[in-house]
N, CA, C and O of each residue as an XYZ file, in Angstrom:
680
protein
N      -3.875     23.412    -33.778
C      -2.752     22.556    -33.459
C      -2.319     22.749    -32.001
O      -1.757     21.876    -31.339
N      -2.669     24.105    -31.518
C      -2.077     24.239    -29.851
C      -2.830     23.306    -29.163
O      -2.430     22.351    -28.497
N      -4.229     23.761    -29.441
C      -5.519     22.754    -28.458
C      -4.747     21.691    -28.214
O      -4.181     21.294    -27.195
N      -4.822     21.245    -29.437
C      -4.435     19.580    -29.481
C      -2.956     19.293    -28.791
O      -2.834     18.267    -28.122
N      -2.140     19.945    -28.906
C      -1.314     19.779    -27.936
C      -0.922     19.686    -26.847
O      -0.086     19.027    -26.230
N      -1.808     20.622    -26.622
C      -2.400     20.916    -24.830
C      -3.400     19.931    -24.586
O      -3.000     19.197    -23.682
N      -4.407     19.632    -24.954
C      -5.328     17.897    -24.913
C      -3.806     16.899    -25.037
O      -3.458     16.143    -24.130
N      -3.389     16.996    -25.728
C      -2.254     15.720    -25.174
C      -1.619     15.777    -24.372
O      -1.619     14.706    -23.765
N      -0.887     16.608    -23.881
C      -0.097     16.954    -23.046
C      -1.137     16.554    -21.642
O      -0.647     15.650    -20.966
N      -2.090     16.935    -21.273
C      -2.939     16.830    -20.122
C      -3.348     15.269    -20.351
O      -3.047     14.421    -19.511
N      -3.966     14.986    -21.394
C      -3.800     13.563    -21.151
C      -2.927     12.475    -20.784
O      -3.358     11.472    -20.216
N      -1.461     12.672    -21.152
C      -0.203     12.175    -21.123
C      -0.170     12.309    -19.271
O      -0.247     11.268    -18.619
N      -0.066     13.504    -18.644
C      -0.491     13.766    -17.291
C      -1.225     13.233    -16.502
O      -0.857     12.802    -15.409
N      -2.351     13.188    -16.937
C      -3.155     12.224    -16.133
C      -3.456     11.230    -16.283
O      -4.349     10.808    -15.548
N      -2.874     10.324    -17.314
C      -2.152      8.752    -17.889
C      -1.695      8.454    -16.436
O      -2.352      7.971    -15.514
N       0.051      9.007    -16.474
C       0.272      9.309    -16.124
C       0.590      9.263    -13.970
O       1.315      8.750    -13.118
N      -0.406     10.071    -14.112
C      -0.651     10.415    -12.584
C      -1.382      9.295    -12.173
O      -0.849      8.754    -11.204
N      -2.399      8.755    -12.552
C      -3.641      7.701    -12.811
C      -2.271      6.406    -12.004
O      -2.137      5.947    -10.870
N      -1.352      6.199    -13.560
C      -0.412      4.618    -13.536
C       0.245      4.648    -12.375
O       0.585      3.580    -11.867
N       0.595      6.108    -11.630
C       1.307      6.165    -10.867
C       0.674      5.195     -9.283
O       1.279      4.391     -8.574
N      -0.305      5.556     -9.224
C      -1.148      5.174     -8.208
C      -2.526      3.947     -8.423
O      -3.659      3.932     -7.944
N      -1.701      2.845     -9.505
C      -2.607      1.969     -9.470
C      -1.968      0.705     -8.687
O      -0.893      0.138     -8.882
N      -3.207      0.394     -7.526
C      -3.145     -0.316     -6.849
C      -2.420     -1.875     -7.570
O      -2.493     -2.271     -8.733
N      -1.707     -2.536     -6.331
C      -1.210     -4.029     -7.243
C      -1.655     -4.940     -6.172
O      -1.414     -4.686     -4.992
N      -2.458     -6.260     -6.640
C      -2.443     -6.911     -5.665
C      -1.415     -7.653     -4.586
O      -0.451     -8.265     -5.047
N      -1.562     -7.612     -3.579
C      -0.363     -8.351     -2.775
C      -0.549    -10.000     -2.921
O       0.481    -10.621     -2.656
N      -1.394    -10.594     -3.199
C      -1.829    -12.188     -3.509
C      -2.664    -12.234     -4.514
O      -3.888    -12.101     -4.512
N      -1.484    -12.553     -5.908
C      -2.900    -12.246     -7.552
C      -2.849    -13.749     -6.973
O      -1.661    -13.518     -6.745
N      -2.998    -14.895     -6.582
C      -3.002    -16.089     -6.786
C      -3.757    -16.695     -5.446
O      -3.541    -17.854     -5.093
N      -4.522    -15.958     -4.834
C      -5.396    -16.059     -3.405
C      -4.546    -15.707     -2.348
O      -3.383    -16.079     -2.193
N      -5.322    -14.830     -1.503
C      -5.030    -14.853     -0.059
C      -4.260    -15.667      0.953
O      -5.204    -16.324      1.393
N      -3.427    -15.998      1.490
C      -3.199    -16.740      2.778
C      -4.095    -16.323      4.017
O      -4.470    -15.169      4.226
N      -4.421    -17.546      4.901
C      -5.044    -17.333      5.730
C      -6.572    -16.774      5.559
O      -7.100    -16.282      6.556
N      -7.410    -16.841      4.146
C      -8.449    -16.228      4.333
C      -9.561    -17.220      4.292
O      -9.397    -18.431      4.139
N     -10.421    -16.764      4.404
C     -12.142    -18.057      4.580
C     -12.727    -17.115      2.742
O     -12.243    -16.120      2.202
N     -13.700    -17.865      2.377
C     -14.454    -17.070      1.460
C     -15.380    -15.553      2.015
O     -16.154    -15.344      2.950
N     -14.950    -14.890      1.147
C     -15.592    -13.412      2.120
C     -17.239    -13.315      1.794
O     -17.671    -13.185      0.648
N     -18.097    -13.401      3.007
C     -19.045    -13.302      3.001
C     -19.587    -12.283      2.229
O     -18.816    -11.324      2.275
N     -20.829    -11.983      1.348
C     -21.677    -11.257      0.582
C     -21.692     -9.813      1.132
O     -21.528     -8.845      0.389
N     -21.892     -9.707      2.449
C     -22.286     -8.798      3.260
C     -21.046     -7.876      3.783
O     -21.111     -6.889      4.515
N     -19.582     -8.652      3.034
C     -18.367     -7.807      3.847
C     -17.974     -6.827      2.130
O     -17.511     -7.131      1.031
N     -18.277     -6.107      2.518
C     -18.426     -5.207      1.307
C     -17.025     -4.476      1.489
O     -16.680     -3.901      2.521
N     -16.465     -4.558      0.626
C     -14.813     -2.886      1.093
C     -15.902     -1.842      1.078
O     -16.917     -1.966      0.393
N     -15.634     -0.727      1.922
C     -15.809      0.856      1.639
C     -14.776      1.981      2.289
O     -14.152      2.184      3.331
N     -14.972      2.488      1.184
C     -14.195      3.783      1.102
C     -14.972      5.453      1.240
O     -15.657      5.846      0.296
N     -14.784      6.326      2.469
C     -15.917      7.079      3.049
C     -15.149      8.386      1.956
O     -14.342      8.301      1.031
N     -15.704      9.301      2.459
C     -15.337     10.665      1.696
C     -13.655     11.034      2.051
O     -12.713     11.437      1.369
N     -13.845     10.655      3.533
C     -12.717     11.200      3.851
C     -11.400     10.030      3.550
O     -10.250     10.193      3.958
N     -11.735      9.201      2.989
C     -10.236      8.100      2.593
C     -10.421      7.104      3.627
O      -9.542      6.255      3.473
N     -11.317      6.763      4.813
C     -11.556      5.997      5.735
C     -11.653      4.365      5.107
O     -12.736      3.938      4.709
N     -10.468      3.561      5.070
C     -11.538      2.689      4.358
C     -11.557      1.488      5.293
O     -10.652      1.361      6.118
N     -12.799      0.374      5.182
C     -13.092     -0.809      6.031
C     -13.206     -1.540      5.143
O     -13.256     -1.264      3.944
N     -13.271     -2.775      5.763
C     -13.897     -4.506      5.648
C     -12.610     -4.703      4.336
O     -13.320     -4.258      3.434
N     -11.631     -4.950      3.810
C     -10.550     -4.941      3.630
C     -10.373     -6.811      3.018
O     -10.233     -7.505      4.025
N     -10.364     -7.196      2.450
C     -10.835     -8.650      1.793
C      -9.638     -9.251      0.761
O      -9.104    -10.361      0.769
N      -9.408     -8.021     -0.189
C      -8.486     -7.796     -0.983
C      -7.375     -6.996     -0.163
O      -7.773     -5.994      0.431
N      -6.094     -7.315     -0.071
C      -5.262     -6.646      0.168
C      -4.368     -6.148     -1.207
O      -4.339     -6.708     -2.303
N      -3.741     -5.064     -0.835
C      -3.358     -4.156     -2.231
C      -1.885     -3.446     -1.624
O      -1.657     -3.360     -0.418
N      -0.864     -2.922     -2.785
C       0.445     -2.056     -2.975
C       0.088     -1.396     -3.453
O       0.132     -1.575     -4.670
N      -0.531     -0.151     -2.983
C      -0.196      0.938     -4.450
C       1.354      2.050     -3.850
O       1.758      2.640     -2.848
N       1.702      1.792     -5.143
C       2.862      3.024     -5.202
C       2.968      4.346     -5.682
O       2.246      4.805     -6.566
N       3.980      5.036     -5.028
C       3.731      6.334     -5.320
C       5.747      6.812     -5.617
O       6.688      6.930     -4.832
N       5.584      6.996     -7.570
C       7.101      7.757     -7.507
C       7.430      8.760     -7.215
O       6.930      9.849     -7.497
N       8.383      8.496     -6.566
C       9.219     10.233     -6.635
C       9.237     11.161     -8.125
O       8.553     10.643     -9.008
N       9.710     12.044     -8.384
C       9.810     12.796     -9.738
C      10.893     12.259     -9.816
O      11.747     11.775     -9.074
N      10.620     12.509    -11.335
C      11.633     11.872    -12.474
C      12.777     12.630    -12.060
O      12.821     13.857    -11.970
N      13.972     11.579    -11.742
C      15.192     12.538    -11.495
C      15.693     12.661    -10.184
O      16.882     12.905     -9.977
N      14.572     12.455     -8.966
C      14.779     12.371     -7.859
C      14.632     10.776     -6.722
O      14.585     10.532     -5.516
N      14.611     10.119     -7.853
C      14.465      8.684     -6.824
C      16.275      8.396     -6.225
O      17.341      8.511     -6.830
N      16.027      8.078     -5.105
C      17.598      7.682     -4.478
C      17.646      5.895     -4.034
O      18.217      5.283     -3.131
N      16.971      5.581     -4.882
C      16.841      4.453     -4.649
C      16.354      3.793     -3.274
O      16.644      2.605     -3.130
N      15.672      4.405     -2.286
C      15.139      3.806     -1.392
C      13.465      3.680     -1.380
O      12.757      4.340     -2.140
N      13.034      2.884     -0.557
C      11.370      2.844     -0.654
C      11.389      2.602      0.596
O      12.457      2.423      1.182
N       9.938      2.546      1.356
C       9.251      2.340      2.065
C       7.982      2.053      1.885
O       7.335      2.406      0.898
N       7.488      1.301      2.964
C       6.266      0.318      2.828
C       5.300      1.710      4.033
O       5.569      1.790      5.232
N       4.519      2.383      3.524
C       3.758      2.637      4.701
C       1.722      2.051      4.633
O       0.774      1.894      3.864
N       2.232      1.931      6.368
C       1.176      1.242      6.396
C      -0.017      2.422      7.619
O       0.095      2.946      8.728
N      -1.005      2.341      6.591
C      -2.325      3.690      7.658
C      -2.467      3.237      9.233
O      -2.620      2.054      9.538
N      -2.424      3.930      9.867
C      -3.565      3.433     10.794
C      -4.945      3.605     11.130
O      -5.652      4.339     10.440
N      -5.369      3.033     12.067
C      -6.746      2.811     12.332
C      -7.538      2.699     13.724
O      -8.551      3.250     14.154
N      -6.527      1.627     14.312
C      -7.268      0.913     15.374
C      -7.745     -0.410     15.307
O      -8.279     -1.041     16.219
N      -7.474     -0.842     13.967
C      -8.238     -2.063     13.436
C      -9.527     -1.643     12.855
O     -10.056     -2.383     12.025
N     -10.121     -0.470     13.221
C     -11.716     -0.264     12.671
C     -11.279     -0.206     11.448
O     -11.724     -1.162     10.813
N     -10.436      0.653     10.656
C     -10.349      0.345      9.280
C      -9.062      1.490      9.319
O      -8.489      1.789     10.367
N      -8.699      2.107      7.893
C      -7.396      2.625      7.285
C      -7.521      4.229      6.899
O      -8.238      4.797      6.075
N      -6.608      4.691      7.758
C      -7.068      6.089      7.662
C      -6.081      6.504      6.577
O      -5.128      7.145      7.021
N      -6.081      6.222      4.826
C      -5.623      5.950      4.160
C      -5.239      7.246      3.361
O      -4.201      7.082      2.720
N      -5.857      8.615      3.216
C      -5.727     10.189      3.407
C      -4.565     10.550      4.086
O      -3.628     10.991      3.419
N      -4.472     10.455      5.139
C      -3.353     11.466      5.935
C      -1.994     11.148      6.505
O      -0.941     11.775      6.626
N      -2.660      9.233      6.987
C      -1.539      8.077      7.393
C      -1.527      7.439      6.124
O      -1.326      6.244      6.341
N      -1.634      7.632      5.004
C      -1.036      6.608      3.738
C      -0.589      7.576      2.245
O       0.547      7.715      1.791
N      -1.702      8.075      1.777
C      -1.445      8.793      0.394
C      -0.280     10.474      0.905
O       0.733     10.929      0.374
N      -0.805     10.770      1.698
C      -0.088     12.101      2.583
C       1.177     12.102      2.430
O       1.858     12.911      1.800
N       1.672     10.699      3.319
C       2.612     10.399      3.920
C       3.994      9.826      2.801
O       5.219      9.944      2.836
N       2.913      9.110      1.767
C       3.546      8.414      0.665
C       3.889      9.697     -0.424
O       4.687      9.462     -1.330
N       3.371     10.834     -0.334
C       3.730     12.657     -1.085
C       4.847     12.769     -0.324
O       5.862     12.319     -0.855
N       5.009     13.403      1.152
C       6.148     13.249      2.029
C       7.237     12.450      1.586
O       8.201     13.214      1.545
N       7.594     11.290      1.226
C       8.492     10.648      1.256
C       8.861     10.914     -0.128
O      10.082     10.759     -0.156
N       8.465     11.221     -1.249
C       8.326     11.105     -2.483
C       9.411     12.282     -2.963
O      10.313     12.287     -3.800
N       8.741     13.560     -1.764
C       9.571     14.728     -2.230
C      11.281     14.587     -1.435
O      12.084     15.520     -1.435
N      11.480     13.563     -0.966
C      12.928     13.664     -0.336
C      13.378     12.213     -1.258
O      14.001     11.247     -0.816
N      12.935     12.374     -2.439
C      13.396     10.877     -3.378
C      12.823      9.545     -2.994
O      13.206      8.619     -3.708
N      12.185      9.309     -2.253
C      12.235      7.864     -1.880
C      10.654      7.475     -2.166
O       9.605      8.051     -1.875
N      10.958      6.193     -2.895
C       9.331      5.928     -3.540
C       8.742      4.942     -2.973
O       9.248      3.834     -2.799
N       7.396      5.356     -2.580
C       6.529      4.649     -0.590
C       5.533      3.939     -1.768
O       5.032      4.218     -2.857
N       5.593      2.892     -0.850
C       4.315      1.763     -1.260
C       3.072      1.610     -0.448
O       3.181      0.751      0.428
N       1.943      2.204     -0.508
C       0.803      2.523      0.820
C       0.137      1.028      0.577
O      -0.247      0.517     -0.475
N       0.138      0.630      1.617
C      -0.163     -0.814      2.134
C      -1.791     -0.847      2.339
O      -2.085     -0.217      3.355
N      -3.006     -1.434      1.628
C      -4.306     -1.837      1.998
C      -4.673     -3.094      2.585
O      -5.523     -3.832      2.087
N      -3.833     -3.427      3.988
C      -4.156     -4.626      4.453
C      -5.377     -4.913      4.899
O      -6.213     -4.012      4.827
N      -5.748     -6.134      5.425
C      -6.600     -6.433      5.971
C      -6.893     -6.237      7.461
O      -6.042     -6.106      8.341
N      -8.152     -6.236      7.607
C      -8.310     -5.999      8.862
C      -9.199     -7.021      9.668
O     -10.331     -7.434      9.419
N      -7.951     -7.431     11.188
C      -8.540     -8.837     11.730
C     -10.364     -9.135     11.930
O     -11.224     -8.639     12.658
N     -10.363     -9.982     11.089
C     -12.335    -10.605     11.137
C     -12.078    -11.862     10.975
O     -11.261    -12.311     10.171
N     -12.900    -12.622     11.882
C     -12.857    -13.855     12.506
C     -14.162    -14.327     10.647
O     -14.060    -15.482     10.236
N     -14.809    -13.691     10.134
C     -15.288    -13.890      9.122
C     -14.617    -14.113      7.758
O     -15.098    -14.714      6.797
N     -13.384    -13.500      7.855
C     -13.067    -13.509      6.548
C     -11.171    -14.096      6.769
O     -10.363    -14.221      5.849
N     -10.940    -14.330      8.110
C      -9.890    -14.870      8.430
C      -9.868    -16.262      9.100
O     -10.793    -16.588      9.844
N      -8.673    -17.212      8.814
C      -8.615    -18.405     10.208
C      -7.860    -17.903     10.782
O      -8.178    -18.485     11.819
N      -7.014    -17.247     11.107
C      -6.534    -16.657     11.858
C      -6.069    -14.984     12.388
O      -4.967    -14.460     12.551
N      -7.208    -14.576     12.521
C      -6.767    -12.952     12.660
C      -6.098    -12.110     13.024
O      -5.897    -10.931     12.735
N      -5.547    -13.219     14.098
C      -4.124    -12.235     14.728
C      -2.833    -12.051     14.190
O      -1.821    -11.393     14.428
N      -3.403    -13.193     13.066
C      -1.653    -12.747     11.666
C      -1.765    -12.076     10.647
O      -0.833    -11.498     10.087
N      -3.282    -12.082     10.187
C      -3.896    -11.418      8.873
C      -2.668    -10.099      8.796
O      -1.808    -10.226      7.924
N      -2.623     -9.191      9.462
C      -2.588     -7.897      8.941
C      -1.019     -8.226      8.843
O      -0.364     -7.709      7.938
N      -0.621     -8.793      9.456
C       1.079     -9.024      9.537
C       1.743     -9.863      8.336
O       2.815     -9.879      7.730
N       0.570    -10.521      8.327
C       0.888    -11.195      6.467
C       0.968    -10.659      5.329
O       1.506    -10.959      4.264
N       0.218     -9.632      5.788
C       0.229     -8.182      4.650
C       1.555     -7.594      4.460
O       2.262     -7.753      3.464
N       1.883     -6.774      5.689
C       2.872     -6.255      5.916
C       4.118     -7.336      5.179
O       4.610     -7.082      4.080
N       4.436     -8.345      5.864
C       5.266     -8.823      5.088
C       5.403     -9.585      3.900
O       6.510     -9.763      3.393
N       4.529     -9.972      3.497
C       3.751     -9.989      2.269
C       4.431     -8.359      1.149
O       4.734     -8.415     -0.043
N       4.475     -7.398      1.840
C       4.510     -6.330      1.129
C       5.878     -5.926      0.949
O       6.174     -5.126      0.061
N       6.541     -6.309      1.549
C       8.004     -6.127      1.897
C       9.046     -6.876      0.975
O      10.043     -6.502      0.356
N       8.237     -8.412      1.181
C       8.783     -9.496     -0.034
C       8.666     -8.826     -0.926
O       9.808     -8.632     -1.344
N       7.479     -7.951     -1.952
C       7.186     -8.027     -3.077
C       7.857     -6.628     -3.764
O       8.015     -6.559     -4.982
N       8.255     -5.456     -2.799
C       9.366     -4.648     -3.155
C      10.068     -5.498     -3.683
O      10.124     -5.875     -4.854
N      10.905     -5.965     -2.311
C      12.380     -6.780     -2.831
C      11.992     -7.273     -4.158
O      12.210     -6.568     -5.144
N      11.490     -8.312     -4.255
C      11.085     -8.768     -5.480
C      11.261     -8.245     -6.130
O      12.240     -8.571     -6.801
N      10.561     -7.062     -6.514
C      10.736     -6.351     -7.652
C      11.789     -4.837     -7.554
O      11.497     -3.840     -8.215
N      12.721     -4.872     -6.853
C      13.610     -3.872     -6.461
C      14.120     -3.588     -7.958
O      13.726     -2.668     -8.674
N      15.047     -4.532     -8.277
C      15.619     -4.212     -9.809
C      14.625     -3.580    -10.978
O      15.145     -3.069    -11.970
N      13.504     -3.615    -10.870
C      12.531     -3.324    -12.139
C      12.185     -2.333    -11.697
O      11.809     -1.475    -12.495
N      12.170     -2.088    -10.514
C      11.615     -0.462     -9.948
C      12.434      0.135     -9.536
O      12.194      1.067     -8.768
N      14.138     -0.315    -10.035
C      15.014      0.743     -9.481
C      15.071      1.248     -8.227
O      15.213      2.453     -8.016
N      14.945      0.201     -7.135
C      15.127      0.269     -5.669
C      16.126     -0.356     -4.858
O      15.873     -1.537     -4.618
N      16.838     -0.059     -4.527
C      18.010     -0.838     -3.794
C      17.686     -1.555     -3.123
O      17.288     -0.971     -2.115
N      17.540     -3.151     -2.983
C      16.919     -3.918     -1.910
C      17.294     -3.922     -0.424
O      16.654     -4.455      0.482
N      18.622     -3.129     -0.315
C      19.241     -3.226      1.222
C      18.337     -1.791      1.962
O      18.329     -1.534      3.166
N      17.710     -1.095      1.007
C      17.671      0.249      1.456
C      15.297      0.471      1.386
O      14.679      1.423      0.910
N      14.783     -0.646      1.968
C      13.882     -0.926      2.105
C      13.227     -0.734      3.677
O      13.656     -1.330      4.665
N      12.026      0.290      3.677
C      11.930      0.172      5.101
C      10.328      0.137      5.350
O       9.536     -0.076      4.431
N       9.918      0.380      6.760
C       8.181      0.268      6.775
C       7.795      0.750      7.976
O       7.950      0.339      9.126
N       7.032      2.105      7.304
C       6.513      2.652      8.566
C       4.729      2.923      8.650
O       3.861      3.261      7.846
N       4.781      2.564     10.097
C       3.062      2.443      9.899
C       2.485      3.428     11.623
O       3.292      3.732     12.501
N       1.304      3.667     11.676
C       0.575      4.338     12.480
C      -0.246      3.963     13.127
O      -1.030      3.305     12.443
N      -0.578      4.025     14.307
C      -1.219      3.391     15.181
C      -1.423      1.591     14.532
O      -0.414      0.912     14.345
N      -2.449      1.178     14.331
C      -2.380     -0.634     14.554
C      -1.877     -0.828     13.410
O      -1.710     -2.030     13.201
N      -1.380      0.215     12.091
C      -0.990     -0.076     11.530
C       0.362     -0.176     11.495
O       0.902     -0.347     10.402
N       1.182     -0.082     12.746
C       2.641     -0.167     13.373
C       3.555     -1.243     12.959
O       3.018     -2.349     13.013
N       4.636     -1.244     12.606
C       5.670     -2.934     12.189
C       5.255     -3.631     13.069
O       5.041     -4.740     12.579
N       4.886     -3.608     14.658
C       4.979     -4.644     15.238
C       3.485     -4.812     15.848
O       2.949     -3.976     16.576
N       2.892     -6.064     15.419
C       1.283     -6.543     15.503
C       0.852     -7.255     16.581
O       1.068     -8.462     16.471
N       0.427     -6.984     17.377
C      -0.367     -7.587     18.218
C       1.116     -9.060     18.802
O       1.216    -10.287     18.778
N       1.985     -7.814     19.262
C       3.200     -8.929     19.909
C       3.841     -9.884     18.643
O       4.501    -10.857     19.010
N       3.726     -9.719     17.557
C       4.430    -10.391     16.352
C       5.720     -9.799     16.213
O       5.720     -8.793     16.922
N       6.830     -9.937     15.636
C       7.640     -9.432     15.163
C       7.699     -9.543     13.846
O       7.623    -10.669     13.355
N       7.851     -8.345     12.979
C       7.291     -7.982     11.509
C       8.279     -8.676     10.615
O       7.924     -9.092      9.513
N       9.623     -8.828     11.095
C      10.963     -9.385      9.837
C      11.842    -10.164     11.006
O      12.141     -9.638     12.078
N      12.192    -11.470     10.624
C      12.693    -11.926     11.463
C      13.897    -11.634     10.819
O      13.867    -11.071      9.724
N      15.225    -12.018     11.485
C      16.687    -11.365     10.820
C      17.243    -13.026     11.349
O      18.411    -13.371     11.172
């Protein structure tokens, strides 16, 4: 009877840990701004969390512990350079960091500008971003987030402000 308790208990855990960090799409209903993604633009994801060619954009979230959410979130977004998402140290890391001071981070898998898989590339990644921002709010009440208390921080090209865009107009 212990086994088995302990097999549940670890399963319940890594249920769990798993739901915590499943990605959500940012467009279940198609992309804005995208072309059909060529055969050859494959996503990858390297050992080290590096990831490229970016087609699907994604939210995954990360809660605080039970007990410690203060109702704020943040959107963080990796950087890169545009080569791709250094999604390890500038995203999952960063989204632990915020987690342990209550506040529950949404790590952003935008796209990255390609004249192949975009009509316009110099907005792609910024569509993300705010794209990602809407869809907190959106769902602030169901995730127990205060919508005034929403913010977004990102790293190198993955920065609020894109290639001279401004990320939230007021």
């Amino acid at each position: 009877m212990k086994a088995f308790f302990t097999v549940l208990v670890l399963a319940c855990t890594s249920m769990a840990a798993f739901a915590q960090q499943s990605p959500i799409p940012l467009y279940p209903n198609g992309v804005p701004n995208a072309k059909p993604t060529p055969a050859n633009y494959i996503e990858n994801t390297n050992e080290t969390a590096w990831i490229t060619k970016v087609s699907v954009p994604t939210l995954t979230p990360y809660w605080p512990a039970k007990g410690t959410a203060n109702g704020t979130a943040v959107v963080v977004c990796p950087g890169g350079g545009y080569a791709g998402l250094a999604s390890a140290h500038e995203g999952v890391a960063i989204a632990q960091a915020f987690n342990k001071i209550g506040v529950t981070a949404f790590v952003l898998k935008y796209r990255l500008p390609n004249d192949s898989i975009m009509t316009d590339k110099s907005i792609g990644p910024l569509q993300d971003a705010q794209r990602a921002i809407q869809m907190v709010r959106q769902n602030a009440a169901r995730w127990n987030i205060n919508p005034n208390r929403i913010g977004i921080i990102g790293f190198s090209a993955g920065g609020p402000r894109q290639r001279g865009h401004t990320l939230i107009n007021r």
